[in-house]
C-alpha positions in Angstrom: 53.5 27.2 -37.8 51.7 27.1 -41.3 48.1 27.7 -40.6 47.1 25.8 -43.9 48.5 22.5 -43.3 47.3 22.9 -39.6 43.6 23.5 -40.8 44.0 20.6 -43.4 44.8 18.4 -40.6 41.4 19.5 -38.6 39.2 18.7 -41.4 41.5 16.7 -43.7 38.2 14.1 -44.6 36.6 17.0 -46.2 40.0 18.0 -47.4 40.1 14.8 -49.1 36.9 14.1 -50.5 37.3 17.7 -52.0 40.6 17.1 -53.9 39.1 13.8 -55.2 36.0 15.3 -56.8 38.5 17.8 -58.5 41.2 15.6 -59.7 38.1 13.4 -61.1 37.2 16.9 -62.6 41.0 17.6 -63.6 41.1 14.0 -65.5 38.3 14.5 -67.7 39.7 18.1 -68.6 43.0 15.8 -69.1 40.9 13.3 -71.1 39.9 15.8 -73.1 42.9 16.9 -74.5 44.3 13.3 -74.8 41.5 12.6 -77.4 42.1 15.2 -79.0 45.6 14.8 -79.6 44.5 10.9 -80.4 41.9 11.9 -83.1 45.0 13.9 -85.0 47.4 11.2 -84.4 45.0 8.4 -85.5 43.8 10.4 -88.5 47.9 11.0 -90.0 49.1 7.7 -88.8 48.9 5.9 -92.0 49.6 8.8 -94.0 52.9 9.2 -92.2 53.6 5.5 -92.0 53.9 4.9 -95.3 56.2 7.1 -96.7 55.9 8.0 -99.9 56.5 11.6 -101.4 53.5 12.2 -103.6 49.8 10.8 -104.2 47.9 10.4 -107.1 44.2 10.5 -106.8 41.0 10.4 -108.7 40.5 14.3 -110.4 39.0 16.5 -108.2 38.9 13.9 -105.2 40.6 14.8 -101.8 42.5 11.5 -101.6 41.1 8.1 -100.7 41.1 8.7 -96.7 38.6 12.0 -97.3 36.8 10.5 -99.8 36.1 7.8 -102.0 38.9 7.8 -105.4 39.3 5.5 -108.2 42.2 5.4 -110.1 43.0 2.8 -113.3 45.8 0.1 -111.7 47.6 0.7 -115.2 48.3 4.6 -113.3 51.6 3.0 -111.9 53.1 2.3 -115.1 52.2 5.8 -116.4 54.1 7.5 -113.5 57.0 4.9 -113.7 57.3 6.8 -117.1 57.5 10.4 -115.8 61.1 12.1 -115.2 62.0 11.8 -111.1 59.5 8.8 -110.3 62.0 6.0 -108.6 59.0 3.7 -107.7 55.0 3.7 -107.5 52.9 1.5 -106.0 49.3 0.4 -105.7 47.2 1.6 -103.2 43.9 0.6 -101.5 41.8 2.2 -99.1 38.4 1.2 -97.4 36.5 0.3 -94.8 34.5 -2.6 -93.8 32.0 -4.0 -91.2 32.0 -7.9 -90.3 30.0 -9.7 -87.2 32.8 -11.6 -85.4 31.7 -14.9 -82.7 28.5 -12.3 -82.2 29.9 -9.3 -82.2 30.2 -6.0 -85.0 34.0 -5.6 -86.3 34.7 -3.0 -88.2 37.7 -3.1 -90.0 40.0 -0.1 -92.1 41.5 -2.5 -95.5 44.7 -1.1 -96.6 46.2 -2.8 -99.3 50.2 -2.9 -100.2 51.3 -3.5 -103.6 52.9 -6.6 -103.6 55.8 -8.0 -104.0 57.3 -4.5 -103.5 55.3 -3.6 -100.1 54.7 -6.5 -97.9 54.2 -5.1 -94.5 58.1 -5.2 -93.6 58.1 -1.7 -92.5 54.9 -2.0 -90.1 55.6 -2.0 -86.9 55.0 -5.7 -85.6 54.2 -6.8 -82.4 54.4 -10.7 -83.3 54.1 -12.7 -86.6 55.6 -11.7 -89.5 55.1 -9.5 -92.9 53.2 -11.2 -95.7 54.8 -13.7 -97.4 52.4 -14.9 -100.1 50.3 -13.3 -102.1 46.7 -14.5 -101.2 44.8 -15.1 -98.0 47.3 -13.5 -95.9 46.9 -10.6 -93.5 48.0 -8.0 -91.2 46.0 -6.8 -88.2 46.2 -4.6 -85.9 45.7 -5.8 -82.1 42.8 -3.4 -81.1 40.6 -5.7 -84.0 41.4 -8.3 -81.1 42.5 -11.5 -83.9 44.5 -13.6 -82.6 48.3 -14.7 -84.5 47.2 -17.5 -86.9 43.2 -17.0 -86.6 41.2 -17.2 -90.0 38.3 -14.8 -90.5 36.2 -15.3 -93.6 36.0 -12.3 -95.7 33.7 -12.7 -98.9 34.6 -15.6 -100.4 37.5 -16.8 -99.0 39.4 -16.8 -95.7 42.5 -15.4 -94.6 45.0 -15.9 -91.6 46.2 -13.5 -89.1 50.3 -13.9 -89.8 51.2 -10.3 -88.4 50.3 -8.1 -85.1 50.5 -4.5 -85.1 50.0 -2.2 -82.8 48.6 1.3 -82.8 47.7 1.1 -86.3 44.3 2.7 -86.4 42.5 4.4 -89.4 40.9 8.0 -88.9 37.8 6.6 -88.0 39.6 5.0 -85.0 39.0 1.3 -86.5 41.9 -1.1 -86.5 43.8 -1.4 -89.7 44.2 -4.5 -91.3 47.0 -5.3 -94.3 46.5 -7.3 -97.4 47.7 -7.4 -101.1 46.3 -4.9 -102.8 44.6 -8.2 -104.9 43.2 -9.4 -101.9 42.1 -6.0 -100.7 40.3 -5.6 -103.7 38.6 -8.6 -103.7 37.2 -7.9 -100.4 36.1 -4.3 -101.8 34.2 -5.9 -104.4 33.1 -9.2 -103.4 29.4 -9.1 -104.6 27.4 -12.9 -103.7 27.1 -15.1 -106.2 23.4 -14.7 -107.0 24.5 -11.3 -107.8 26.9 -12.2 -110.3 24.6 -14.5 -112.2 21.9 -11.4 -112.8 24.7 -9.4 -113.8 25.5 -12.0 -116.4 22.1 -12.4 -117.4 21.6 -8.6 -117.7 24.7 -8.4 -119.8 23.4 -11.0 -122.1 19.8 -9.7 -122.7 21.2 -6.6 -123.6 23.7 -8.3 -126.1 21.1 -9.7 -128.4 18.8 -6.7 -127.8 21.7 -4.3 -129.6 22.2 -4.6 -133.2 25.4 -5.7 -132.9 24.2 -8.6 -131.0 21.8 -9.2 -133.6 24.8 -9.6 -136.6 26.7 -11.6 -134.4 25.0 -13.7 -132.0 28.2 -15.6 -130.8 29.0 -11.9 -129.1 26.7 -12.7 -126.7 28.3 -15.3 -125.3 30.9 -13.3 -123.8 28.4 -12.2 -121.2 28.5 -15.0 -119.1 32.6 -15.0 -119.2 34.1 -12.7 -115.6 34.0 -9.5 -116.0 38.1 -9.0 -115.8 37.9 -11.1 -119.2 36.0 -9.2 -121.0 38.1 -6.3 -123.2 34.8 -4.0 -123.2 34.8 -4.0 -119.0 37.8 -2.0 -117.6 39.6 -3.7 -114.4 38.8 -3.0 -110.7 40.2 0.0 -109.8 42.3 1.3 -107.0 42.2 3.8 -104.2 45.2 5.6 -105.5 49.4 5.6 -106.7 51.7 6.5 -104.2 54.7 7.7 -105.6 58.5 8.0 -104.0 60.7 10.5 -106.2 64.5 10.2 -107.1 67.0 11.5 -104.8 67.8 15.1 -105.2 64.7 15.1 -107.2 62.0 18.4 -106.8 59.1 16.9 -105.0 57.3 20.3 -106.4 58.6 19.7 -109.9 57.5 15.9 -110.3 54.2 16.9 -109.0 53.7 19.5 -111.5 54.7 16.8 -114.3 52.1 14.5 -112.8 49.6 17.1 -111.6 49.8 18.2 -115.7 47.4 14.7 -116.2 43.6 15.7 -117.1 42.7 12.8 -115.2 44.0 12.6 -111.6 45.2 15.0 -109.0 48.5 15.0 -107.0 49.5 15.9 -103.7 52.2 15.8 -101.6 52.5 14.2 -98.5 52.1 17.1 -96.2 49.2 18.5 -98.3 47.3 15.1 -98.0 48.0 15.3 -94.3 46.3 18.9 -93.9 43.5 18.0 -96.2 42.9 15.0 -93.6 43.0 17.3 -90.5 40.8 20.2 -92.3 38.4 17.8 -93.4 37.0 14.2 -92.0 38.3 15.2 -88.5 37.6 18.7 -88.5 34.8 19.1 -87.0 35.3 16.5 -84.6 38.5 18.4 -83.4 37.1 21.7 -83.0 34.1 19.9 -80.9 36.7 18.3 -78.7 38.7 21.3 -78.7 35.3 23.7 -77.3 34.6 21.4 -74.4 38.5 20.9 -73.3 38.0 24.9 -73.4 34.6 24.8 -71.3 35.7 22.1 -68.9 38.6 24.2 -67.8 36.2 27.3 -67.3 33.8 24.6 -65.3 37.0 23.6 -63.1 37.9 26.8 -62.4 34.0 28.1 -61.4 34.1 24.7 -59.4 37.6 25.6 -57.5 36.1 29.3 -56.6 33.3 28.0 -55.1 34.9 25.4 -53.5 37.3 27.6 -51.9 34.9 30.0 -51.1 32.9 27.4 -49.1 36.1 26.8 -47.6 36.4 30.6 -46.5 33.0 30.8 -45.4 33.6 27.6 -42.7 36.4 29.6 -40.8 35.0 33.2 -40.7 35.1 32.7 -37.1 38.5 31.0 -36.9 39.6 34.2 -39.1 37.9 36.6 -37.4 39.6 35.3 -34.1 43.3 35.4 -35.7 42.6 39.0 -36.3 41.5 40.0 -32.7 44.4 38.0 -31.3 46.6 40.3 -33.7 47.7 37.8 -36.7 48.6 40.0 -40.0 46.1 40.0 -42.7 49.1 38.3 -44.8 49.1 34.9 -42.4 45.6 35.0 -43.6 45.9 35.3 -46.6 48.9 33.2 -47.1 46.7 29.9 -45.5 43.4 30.6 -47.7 46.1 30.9 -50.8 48.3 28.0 -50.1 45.5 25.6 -49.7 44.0 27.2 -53.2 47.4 25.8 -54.8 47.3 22.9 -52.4 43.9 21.9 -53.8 45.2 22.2 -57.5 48.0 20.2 -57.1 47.1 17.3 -55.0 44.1 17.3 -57.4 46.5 17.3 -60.9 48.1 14.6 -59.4 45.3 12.8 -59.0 44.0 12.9 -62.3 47.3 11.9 -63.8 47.4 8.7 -62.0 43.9 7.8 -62.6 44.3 8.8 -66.3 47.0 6.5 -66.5 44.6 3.7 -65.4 41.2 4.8 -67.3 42.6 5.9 -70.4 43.6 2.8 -71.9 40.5 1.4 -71.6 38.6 4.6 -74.2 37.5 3.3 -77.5 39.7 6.3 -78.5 43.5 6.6 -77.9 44.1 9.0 -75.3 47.7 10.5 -75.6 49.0 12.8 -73.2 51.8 14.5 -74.9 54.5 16.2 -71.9 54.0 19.5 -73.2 49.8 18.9 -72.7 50.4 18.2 -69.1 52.8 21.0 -68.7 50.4 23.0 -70.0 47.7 21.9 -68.3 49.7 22.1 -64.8 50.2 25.5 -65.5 46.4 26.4 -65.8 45.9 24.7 -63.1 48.2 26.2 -61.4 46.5 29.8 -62.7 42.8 28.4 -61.6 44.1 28.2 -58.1 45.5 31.7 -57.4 42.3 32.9 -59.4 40.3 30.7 -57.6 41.3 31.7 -54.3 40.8 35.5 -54.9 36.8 35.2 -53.8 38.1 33.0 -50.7 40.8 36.1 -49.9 38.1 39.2 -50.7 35.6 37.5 -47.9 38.0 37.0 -45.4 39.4 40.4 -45.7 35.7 41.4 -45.0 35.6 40.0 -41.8 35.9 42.5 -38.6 37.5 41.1 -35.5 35.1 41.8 -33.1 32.9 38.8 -34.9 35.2 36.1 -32.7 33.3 37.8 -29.4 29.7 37.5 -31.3 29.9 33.2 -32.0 
């Protein structure tokens, strides 16, 4: 006869409700460490997506997804030119923030240097790569376009042609692919009002300089875009990405390139670290202290609730000790319904995780070695938890079953 399921059975409502509240308790603990797997998986996606070997930034700039970087587009011709560079491409990296039938979209622009890059690598869910090289894009399906939907973007408008999936930036927005031309022209769409004072402000201060003054026909040039006139550099780009030769030193062609006054290098692992000790750093520690705390919380919770437990059979134990039952029956019951408790209780936070994590603005991923981990703690809470259950009902003296 096992004395634990038996006294399940007797109150097996309370039993219930109580395994309920802690598997609820158990999922958020779970939750907890889904997100913050999610934040570090969100925050190297793109990095390790792309696969490149080396980045070249703005000088003294942490990369475009830490921090804004400009870099000339003529860069990729200079590192086509170093010893061990097989290929470099363009780059672009921002974010932007739309209103959508009513609603805020925000939206993480990467653009791929085409015709080299054009999205055949992503991992599409329907549609295809790009095939042109305007008004064409990528998105990923948590923006929630639709295949062959148009959204206006400054000026012009641009079709959905490709679905991705899991694609998300480090701010957990949706990615979205274009051209790097297109990207740009998104980046630094300005309205048209804007322009025209611009223009304006470039011709008063033409004829206000002396050069303006010897040749007025100078001037003119002011009201010409700004990519046509040779005193205005070109937009400029997030960053190079660079893939070396094979059997090339990654170390040695980042030292060549590293060697430039004006940009930095790094490597794709190092640009992955600087990611995870920086933007989301904080964010991970944060997530990281209250996994920490809500395990503490579960385990208080457990004692107590096992200890309550405890406290509603005193008599019931007090009874199997006058009647002669070893103290290890006794303990034994108040020990196997500790573990009972913690494992009927995993098990339901697993399956309602399953159902409520999907629906976080976050990704939640729960990793096998997580849960194992997890299921082990909570495996440790339970024989902890039951030790406060166990030193009570060793307190009890026999002779209380004649007193109720």
């Amino acid at each position: 006869m096992n004395l634990a399921i038996k006294d399940i059975r007797h109150n097996i409502g309370r039993f219930a409700l109580t395994t309920v509240g802690v598997g609820m308790l158990l999922m958020v603990v779970m939750g907890m460490g889904g997100i913050y797997r999610g934040i570090i998986e969100d925050a190297t996606l793109l990095v390790d997506e792309i696969g490149t070997d080396l980045w070249i930034v703005q000088r003294n700039t942490r990369g475009p997804f830490a921090e804004v970087s400009r870099v000339p587009a003529n860069l990729v011709h200079r590192a086509l030119a170093a010893p061990g560079v097989e290929s470099a491409r363009e780059f672009v990296y921002h974010t932007i923030q739309r209103e959508r039938e009513g609603k805020l979209i925000r939206i993480a622009v990467v653009g791929l240097s085409w015709p080299t890059d054009k999205g055949e690598a992503l991992p599409l869910v329907a549609g295809r790569p790009l095939a042109q090289n305007h008004f064409e894009m990528i998105a990923d399906d948590r923006l929630g376009l639709k295949l062959g939907e148009q959204i206006r973007l400054g000026k012009e408008r641009y079709t959905v042609v490709g679905i991705t999936e899991n694609m998300i930036g480090s701010s957990g927005d949706g990615l979205a692919f274009f051209t790097v031309s297109d990207a740009l022209d998104i980046q630094f769409d300005v309205p048209g009002e804007a322009v025209r004072l611009e223009r304006q402000a470039r011709y008063a201060r033409g004829t206000l300089s002396e050069l303006g003054r010897k040749q007025p026909a100078l001037t003119e040039t002011a009201f010409l875009k700004a990519s046509e006139i040779p005193a205005i550099g070109p937009r400029q780009i997030s960053a190079v990405m660079i893939t070396v030769l094979p059997g090339t030193s990654v170390r040695t062609v980042a030292s060549t390139l590293g060697g430039w006054s004006d940009v930095s290098v790094y490597t794709t692992t190092g640009q992955r670290e600087l990611l995870l000790k920086g933007p989301v750093e904080k964010v991970r520690r944060q997530i990281g202290l209250f996994r920490v705390l809500l395990t503490i919380i579960a385990g208080i919770i457990m004692a107590l609730i096992l200890y309550t437990l405890t406290l509603d059979k005193l008599h019931d134990i007090a009874l199997l000790k006058l009647i002669g039952a070893p103290n290890r029956r006794i303990l034994g019951m108040i020990l196997q319904q500790a573990v009972l408790l913690g494992v009927v209780g995993f098990g339901i936070a697993f399956l309602l995780g399953l159902k409520v994590f999907p629906r976080f603005p976050r990704r939640v991923i729960l990793t096998n070695d997580d849960l194992l981990q997890l299921a082990a703690i909570v495996l440790m809470i339970s024989v902890l938890s039951s030790v406060l259950g166990i030193w009570k009902a060793m307190r009890v003296e026999p002779n209380e079953a004649l007193a109720g």
